[in-house]
N, C-alpha and C positions, 0 to 999 in steps of 0.2 A: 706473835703475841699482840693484844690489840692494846693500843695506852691511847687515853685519850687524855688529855691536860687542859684542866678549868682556869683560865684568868681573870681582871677584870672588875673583880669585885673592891669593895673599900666600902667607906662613913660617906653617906650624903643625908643630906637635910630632906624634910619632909619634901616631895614637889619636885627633887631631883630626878637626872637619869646616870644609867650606867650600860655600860656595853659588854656585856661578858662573851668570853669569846672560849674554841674548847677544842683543843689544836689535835688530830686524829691524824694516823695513816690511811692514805687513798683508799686502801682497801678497805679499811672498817667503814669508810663513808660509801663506798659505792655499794649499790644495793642492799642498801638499807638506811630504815627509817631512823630517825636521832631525835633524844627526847629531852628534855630538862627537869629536874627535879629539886624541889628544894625541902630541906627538911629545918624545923625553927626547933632553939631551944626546949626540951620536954615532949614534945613530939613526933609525931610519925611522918616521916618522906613523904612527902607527899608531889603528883605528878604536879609539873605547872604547864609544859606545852611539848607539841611535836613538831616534827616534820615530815612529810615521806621523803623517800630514797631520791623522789623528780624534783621534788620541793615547791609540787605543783598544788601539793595541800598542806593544811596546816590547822592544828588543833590549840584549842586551850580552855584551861579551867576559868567558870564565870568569872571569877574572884579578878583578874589581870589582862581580860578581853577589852580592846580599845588602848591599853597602856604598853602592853608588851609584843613585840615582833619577834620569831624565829624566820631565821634565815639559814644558810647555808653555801659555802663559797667552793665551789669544787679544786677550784686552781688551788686555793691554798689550803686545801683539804682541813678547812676551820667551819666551825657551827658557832654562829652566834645568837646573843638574845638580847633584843636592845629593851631595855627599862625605862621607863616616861612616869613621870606623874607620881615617885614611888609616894609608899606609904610606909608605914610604923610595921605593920606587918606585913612586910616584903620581906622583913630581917630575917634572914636564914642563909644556912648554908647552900647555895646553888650545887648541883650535879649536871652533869650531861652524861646521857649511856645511850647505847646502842640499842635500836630494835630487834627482837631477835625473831620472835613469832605474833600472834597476834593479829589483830585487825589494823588497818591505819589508825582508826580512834580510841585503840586501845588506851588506858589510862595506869595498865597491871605493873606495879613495880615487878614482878613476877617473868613478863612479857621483853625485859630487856637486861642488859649484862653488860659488864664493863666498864665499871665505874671508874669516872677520876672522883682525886685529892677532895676535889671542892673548892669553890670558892666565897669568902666568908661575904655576903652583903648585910650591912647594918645601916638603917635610914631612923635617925634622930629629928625628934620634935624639939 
């Protein structure tokens, strides 16, 4: 059974960073790509960034391009996403899920499985 577990998140001030991290078994991490989603109050999930399987690419939505990195730790079978520069509308619940089919640039919530818990991030003006 694949668990993956979102931490990491908390309150930071506009301008802030945070490092969420999203603790997996070996297995769900090897060969395959890992993606981050965050879904805000009243709306829809929406994707925020990938990685492949090598973590030799890496995708994201315009909106958090130049602020946010995905990485990927194999030793300790953890996916992180480090946050810089946040904003007001960062506030969302973070996801991390697995690739399942798809393109590398796939964007499809559709396209990945295995959700964790979440983690809550809220960035205050």
């Amino acid at each position: 059974q694949v668990q993956l577990v979102e931490s990491g998140g908390g309150l930071v001030q506009v301008g802030g960073s945070l490092r969420l991290s999203c603790a997996a078994s070996k297995r769900t991490l090897s060969g395959n790509g890992m993606g981050w989603f965050r879904q805000a109050p009243g709306k829809e999930r929406e994707f925020v960034a990938s990685i492949t399987w090598s973590g030799a690419n890496t995708y994201y939505i315009d909106s958090v391009k130049g602020r946010f990195t995905i990485s990927r730790d194999y030793a300790k079978s953890t996916l992180y996403l480090q946050m810089n520069n946040l904003k007001p509308e960062d506030t969302a619940v973070y996801y991390c899920s697995r690739k399942v089919r798809g393109s590398d640039r796939t964007t499809q919530e559709s396209d990945y499985d295995s959700w964790g818990q979440g983690t809550q991030v809220t960035v205050s003006s």
